[in-house]
Each structure stands twice: as structure tokens, then as C-alpha cells.
C-alpha positions in Angstrom: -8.0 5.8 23.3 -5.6 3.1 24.9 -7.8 0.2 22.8 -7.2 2.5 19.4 -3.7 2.4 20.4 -3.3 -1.5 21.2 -5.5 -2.0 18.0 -3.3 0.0 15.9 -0.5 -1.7 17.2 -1.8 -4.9 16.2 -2.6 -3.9 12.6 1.1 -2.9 12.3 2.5 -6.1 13.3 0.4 -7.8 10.5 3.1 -8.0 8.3 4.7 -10.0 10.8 2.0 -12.3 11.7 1.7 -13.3 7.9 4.9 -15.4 7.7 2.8 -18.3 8.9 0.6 -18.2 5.9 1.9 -19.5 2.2 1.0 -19.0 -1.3 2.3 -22.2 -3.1 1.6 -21.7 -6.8 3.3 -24.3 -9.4 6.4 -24.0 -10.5 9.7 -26.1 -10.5 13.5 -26.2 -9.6 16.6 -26.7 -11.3 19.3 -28.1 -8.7 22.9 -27.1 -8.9 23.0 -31.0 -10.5 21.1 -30.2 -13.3 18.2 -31.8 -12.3 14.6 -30.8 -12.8 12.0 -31.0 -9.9 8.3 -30.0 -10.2 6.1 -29.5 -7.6 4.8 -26.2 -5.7 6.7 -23.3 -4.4 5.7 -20.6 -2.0 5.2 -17.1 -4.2 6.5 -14.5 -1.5 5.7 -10.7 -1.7 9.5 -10.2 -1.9 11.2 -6.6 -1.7 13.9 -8.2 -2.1 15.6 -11.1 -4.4 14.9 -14.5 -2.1 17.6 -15.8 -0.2 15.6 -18.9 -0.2 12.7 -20.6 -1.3 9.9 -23.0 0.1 9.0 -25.8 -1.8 6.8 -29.1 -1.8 6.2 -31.7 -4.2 2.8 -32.2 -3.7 -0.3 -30.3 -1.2 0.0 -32.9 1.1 4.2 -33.1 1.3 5.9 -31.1 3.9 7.2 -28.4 2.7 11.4 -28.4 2.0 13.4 -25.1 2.1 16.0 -24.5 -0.6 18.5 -21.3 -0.3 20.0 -19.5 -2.4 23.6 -21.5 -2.8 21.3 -24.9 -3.3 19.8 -23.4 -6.5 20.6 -23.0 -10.2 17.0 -21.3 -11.5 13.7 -21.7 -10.1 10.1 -20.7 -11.6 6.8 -20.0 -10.5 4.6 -20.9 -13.4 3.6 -17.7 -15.0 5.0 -15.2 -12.6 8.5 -14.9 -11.5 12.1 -16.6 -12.4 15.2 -16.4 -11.3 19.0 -17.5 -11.9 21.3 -18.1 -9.4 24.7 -16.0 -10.3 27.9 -15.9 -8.7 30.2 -12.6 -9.3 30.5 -9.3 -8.1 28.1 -6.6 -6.4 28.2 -3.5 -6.3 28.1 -1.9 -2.9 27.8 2.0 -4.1 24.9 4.2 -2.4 22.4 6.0 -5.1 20.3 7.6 -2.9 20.9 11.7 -3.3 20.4 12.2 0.3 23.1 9.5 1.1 25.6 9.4 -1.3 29.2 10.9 -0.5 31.5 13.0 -2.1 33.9 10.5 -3.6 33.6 8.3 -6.3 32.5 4.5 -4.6 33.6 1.1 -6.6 33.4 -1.1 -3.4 31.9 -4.4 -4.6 31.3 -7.7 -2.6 31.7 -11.5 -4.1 28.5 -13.1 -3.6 26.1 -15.9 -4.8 22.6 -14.9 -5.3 19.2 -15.3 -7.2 18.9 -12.7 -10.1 15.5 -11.8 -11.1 15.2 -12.7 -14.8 13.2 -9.5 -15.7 12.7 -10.7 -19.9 14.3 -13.1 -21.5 14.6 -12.1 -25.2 15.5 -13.3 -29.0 18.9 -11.0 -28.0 19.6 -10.4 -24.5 18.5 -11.3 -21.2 17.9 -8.5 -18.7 18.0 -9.3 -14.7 17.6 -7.0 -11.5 18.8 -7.7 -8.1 17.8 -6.0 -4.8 18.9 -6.0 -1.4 19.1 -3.6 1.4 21.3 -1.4 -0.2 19.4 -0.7 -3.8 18.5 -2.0 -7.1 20.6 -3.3 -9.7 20.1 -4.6 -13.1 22.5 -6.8 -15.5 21.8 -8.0 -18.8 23.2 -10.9 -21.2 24.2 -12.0 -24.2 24.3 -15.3 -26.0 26.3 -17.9 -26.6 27.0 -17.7 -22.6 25.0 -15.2 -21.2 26.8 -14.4 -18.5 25.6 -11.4 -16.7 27.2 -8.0 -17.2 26.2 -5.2 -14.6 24.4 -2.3 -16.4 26.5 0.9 -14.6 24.9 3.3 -12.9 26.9 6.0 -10.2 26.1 9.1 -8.3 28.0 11.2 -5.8 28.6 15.2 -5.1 31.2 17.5 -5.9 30.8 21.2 -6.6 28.7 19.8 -9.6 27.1 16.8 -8.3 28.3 13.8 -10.9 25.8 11.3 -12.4 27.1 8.1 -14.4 24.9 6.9 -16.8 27.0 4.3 -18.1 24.2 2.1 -18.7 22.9 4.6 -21.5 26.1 3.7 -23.6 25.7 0.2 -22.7 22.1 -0.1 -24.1 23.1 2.6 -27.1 26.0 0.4 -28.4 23.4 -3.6 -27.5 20.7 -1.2 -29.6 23.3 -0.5 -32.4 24.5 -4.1 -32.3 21.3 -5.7 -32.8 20.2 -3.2 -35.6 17.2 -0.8 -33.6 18.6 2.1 -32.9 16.9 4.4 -34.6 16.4 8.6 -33.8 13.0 7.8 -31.3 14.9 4.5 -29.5 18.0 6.6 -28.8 16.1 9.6 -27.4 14.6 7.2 -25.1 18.0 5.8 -23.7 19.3 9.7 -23.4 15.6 10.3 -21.1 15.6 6.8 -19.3 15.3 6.8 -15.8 17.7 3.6 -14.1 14.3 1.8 -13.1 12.1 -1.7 -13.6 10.0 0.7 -16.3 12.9 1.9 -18.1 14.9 -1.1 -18.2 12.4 -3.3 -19.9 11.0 -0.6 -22.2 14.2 -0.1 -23.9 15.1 -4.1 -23.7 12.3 -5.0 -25.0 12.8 -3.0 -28.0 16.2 -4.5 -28.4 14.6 -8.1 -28.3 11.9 -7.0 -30.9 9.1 -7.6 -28.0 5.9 -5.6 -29.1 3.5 -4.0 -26.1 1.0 -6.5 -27.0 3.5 -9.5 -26.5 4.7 -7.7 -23.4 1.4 -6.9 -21.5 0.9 -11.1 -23.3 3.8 -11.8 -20.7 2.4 -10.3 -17.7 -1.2 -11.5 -18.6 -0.6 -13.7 -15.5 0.5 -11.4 -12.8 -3.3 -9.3 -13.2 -3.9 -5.5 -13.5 -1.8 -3.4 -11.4 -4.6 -1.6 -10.3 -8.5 -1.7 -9.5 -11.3 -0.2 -8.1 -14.2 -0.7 -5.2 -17.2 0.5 -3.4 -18.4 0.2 -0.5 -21.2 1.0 2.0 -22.2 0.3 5.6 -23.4 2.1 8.7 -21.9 5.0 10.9 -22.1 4.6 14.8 -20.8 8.3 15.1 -20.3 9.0 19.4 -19.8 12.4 20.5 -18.5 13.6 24.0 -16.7 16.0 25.6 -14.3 16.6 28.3 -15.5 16.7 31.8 -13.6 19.8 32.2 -15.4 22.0 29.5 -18.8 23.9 30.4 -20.9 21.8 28.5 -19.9 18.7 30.5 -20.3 20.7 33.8 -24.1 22.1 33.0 -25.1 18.5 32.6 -24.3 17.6 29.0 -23.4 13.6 28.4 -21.9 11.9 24.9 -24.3 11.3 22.2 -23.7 7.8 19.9 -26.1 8.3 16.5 -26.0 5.9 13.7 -26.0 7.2 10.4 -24.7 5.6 6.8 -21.4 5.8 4.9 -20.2 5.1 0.9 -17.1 5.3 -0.6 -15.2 4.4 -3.7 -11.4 3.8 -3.8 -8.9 2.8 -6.5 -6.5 0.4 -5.4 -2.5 0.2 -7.0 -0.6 -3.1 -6.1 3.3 -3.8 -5.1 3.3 -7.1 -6.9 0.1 -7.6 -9.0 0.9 -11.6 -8.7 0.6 -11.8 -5.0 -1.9 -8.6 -4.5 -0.4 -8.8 -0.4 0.7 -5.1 -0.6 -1.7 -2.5 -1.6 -2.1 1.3 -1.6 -5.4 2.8 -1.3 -6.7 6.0 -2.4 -10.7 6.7 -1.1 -13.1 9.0 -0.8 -15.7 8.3 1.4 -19.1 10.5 2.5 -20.7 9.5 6.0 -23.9 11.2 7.7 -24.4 11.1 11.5 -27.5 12.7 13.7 -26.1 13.3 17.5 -28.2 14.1 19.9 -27.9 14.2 23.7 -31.2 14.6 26.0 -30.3 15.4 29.6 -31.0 17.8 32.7 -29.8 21.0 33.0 -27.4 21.4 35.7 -27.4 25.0 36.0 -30.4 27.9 36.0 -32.9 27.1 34.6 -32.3 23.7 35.4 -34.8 21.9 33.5 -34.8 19.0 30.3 -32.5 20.4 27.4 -31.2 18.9 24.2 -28.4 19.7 22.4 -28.1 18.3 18.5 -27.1 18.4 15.0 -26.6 17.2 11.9 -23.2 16.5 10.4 -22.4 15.3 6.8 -18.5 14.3 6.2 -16.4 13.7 3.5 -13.7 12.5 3.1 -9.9 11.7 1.6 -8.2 8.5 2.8 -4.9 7.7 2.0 -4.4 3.9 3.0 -1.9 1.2 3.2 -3.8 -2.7 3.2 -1.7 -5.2 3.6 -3.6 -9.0 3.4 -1.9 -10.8 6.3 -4.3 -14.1 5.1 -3.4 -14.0 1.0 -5.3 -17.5 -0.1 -6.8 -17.0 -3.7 -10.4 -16.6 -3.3 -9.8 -15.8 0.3 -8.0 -12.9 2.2 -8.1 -11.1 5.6 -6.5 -8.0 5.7 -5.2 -5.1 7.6 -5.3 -1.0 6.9 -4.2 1.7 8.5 -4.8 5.5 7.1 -5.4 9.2 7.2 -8.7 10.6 7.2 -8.7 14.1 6.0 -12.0 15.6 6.2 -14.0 18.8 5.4 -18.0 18.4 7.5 -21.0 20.3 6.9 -23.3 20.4 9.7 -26.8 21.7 9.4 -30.3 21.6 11.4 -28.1 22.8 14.9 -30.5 23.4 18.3 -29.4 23.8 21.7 -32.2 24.2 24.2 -35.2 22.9 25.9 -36.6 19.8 25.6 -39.6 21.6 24.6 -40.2 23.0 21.5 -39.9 26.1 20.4 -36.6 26.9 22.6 -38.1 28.3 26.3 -34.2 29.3 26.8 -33.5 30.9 23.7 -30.9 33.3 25.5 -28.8 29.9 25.1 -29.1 29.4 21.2 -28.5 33.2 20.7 -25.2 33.3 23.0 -23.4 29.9 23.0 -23.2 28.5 19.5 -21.4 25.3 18.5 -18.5 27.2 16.8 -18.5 23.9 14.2 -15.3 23.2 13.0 -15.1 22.4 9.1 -11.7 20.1 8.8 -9.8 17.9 10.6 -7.5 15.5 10.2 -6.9 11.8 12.0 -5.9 7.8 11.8 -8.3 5.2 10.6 -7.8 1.6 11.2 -9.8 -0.8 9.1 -10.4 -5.1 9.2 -11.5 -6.5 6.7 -12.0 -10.2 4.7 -12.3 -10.3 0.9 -14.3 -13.2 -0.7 -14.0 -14.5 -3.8 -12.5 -11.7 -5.4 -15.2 -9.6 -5.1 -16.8 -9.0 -2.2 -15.5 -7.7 1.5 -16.6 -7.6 5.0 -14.8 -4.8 6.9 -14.9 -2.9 10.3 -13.5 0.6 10.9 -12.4 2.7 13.0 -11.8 6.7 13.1 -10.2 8.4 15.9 -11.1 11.2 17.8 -11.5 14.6 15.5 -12.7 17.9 16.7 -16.1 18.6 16.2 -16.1 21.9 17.5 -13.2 24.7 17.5 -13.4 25.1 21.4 -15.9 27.2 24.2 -18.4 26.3 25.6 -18.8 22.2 23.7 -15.3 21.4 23.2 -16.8 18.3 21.2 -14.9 15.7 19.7 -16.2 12.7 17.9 -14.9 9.1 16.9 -16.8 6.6 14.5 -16.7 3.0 14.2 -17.9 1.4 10.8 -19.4 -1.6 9.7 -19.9 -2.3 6.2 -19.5 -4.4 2.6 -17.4 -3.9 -0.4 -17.6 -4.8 -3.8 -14.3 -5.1 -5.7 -14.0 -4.2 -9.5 -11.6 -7.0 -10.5 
């Protein structure tokens, strides 16, 4: 066990690991000057607005950081923008199992990069995160200068709710001529997210769903799909303490084959770094453990099965190596699982059973679900095909006695990915 724990430590520092590795797409900054520079910047998985920014002129330049106070607006072609803004931020908590029971209006003056979110015939709509939350602000021409869209919670006897954004958006709606019955329904039901935000925005700016999934066109799908398949070294063993281990028996390693097909939902689409991984896999394994009986009437017995398992896996892949047609990743999971097993014999050597007092009094007692971690390795090529290794810790195989079985699989395989 202590190498499933170093591994999985490993896999959970990934994230770490992966600030040495860049993603320069093309873009270009606009200084605090006024003056435009082109070149490449580094397209971060960011959960939260940058502070700062790489950047290089060229592949071959070195690369030249750029914070937050050094920039006016910065692009990444097709992908991301953002504004620098200088004003107040709201400091306020929104999350229901932190707020207090008074009404908070701290703020802080600060100088950040806003996220420009869509930029439209009428207003402009931003968002800024940090460790506290998400906000979002939106303009107006001739100066667009950033208003914060309002949004408050904290408990009484009642529990109070602001939703001054709705009358913001309700009156920019009315201003602009689209508020109709449908459109104000929407504000009324709108939840204060990315989603909502930009639904009703873009209906203010007269952007249609075609032209907005036109706009995101760039960042990809936000989801996809994969298969894979690959072989099952399935070892069984139990502890030397139970009664199996004491009349002789010894761990078992079987290789059988596994399959499974997942759907995959990204954090960022553009960047594909951070995914989410539902799968359901199916595995087959054939244990079977020859060995000398310990105990009367000590001769050659066998103990086997077969064991069919599927599976639910609930994953978290995070691609530590993020090039374009190249990525090495780490996973870590839960494996909930439901086996079958079938074709069971424990006895002599020599068939039929010359002990069959054994078969009829000590049966396996198989257990039918268990739960455990999976840690997975993987490299993706070309945007459609992986290489991966697994591995599944220990699970019960039995539900005690006389076995006391457990088993762990490692798994070696290919993927392909539905782009």
C-alpha cells in the first residue's frame, strides 16, 4: 500500500508541477502608454483574474512578465481579454454557509484585470474573481466605465437576498428597447452566474445564439467523449492471519481485459488542463491459486473463480503537460463497483473435488460491491489517441471467514478520444 500512497501523493502535486510548462497562444498587449505589442502570451487555466501575465515576442525570445499595474488590456487571439480597471471591490461574502447576519458594504480600492465577458453594440459585461467570489460589472458607451452589477446576501429571521442586479439589467433592457414579457421573466429567474449574465446581455446587445456559440467557436466544445480498452492484471491475496492463508493458500495475479466509455466536461474549454470525468468501465479477471494443503488432507488443492466487474468512476484529470497535440496527464478517482463472480471451485487439484466436504462447508461468501481510489497516468496524442496506466486499490473480494480476500488491479491500456 505505501507505493499507492506515495503514488497518489504524486498525482496530487501535479497541479503544482505544471507551473513549469506554458501554453503561449497569440495574442497582444496594450501598455499603460498606449502602445500596441504583438507577440505570444502564456494562456493560463486561471480560477482566478491574472495578476500577471507572461509574454514573448517571438518562440525563440525569453519570455517577459507583465502584472497587473503594467497593463491597460491584453488579448489572447480568440480566447480571452481583459481590461485593467481601477475602482472599488466589493469585499461581501455570498456563500450561504458563510455569510453573517449584518448587512456587509466593505469594499477595497484596487487595480486589477477585468475579464471582458462580451463586448456588445450596447454594453460591455465584465467578471472578476478572487479568493473571495465572483463579480461582474458592465458598461456603457461613450465612457464605459465599469459599474458593479449588485448582488448581497446575509441572515436575519428571514434570510435577505439583494438582487439589485435584476433592476439593473431590467431598467439597461428597457433602455435599449428589449424588454419584452419572456426577457423580463428571465431577469426575475436569473441566477448571479457566467450563464446568466451573458444570456440576458446578450439579448441586450442583440447577440443571437448562433453569433454567440460564433464567439466561442475558438475555445472548443465544453464536453467530449472516449473509449478505451486494455488489459487487467487482477492479484488476489489475503492476510496471513485468516484461515485460508494458514492452510497453505498464496495470492493469485490473473490477467483479464477491461473497456470503458467516459464523457468528459471541461473547466476552460480553451485550455482543456482541468477536466471532470464520468466512466463506466467493465473488467473480467480469472484468479486462480494452485498450492499444497497445509492441513488434513494435505494434498495439491486449488482455489478459483471468475469475477466480472463493473463499474462507476467519478474522476478528476488534470494535464500537468498541456502542449496542443500533446498532453500528459494525471487522475485520481472513485471506483464504485457491483462484481459478479461465476465458475467458483475450491478443492483438489484433481478433478472432480476428492475433498468435497471443503466446497460444501467453506464457501467464498463473494461480496457484490465495493467501493475504492483509482489512480490513472496517462499521455494524449494528437487529440485522439491516449496511452494510460491504472491503478485500483485494494477492495474486498470476499465478505470475511474463512478467504478474507481482497484484490487490487493494475491497468494498461489505449484510448480513443471523440473530439
Amino acid at each position: 500500500m505505501r507505493y499507492f500512497y506515495k503514488t497518489l501523493l504524486i498525482i496530487l502535486l501535479l497541479p503544482v508541477f505544471s507551473f513549469a510548462q506554458s501554453n503561449f497562444k497569440p495574442g497582444y498587449i496594450v501598455t499603460l502608454k498606449g502602445d500596441t505589442i504583438r507577440g505570444l502570451i502564456d494562456y493560463r487555466e486561471w480560477g482566478a483574474n491574472p495578476t500577471s501575465i507572461d509574454f514573448k515576442a517571438s518562440a525563440t525570445d525569453k519570455t517577459r512578465k507583465y502584472s497587473d499595474q503594467e497593463i491597460h488590456f491584453f488579448s489572447i487571439n480568440g480566447f480571452e481579454s481583459y481590461v485593467q480597471y481601477t475602482g472599488a471591490i466589493s469585499m461581501d461574502i455570498t456563500d450561504i454557509n458563510l455569510v453573517t447576519s449584518s448587512r456587509d458594504t466593505s469594499q477595497r480600492e484596487a487595480t486589477v484585470l477585468f475579464k471582458i465577458m462580451q463586448k456588445g453594440d450596447n454594453v460591455v459585461l465584465y467578471s472578476y474573481t478572487d479568493d473571495v467570489k465572483t463579480r461582474f460589472y458592465i458598461s456603457e458607451s461613450p465612457d464605459y466605465k465599469p459599474v458593479p452589477l449588485v448582488y448581497r446576501i446575509y441572515k436575519n429571521f428571514d434570510g435577505i437576498v439583494e438582487n439589485t442586479y435584476m433592476k439593473q439589467l431590467y431598467a439597461l433592457a428597457n433602455k435599449y428597447g428589449v424588454l419584452d414579457n419572456s426577457l423580463q421573466w428571465d431577469i426575475e429567474h436569473m441566477s448571479y452566474n457566467s450563464d446568466g449574465m451573458l444570456n440576458i446581455v446578450s439579448r441586450i446587445n442583440h447577440v443571437s445564439n448562433t453569433e454567440l456559440k460564433k464567439m466561442n467557436a475558438n475555445k472548443g466544445p465544453a464536453f467530449n467523449f472516449s473509449v478505451g480498452a486494455g488489459v487487467n492484471i487482477n492479484t488476489i491475496s489475503s492476510p496471513s492471519s485468516s484461515s485460508y492463508s494458514k492452510g497453505g493458500g498464496v495470492s493469485s495475479t490473473s490477467l483479464g481485459s477491461e473497456a470503458s466509455i467516459g464523457v468528459n466536461a471541461f473547466a476552460n474549454p480553451a485550455t482543456r488542463q482541468l477536466q471532470f470525468r464520468l466512466e463506466i468501465g467493465i473488467a473480467d479477471s480469472h484468479p486462480k491459486s494452485l498450492y499444497t494443503l497445509k492441513v488434513d488432507p494435505y494434498i495439491p488443492f486449488e482455489a478459483s473463480f471468475d469475477e466480472l466487474q463493473i463499474s462507476f468512476n467519478p474522476q478528476i484529470i488534470y494535464n500537468f503537460y498541456n502542449a496542443e497535440n500533446f498532453k500528459i496527464y494525471g487522475d485520481v478517482g472513485f471506483n464504485l463497483s457491483y462484481f459478479k463472480h461465476s465458475n467458483s471451485y475450491f478443492g483438489s487439484q484433481a478433478r472432480p473435488n476428492s475433498a468435497p466436504e471443503f466446497q460444501e462447508s467453506v464457501p467464498y461468501f463473494f461480496n457484490s460491491f465495493d467501493s475504492n481510489l483509482l489512480v490513472k497516468i496517462g499521455v494524449e496524442i494528437n487529440k485522439k489517441w491516449g496511452i494510460f496506466a491504472q491503478y485500483i486499490s485494494s477492495e474486498a473480494v470476499t465478505k470475511g471467514g474463512y478467504f478474507q480476500m481482497d484484490s487490487t488491479a493494475k491497468q494498461v491500456g489505449v484510448s480513443y478520444i471523440f473530439w
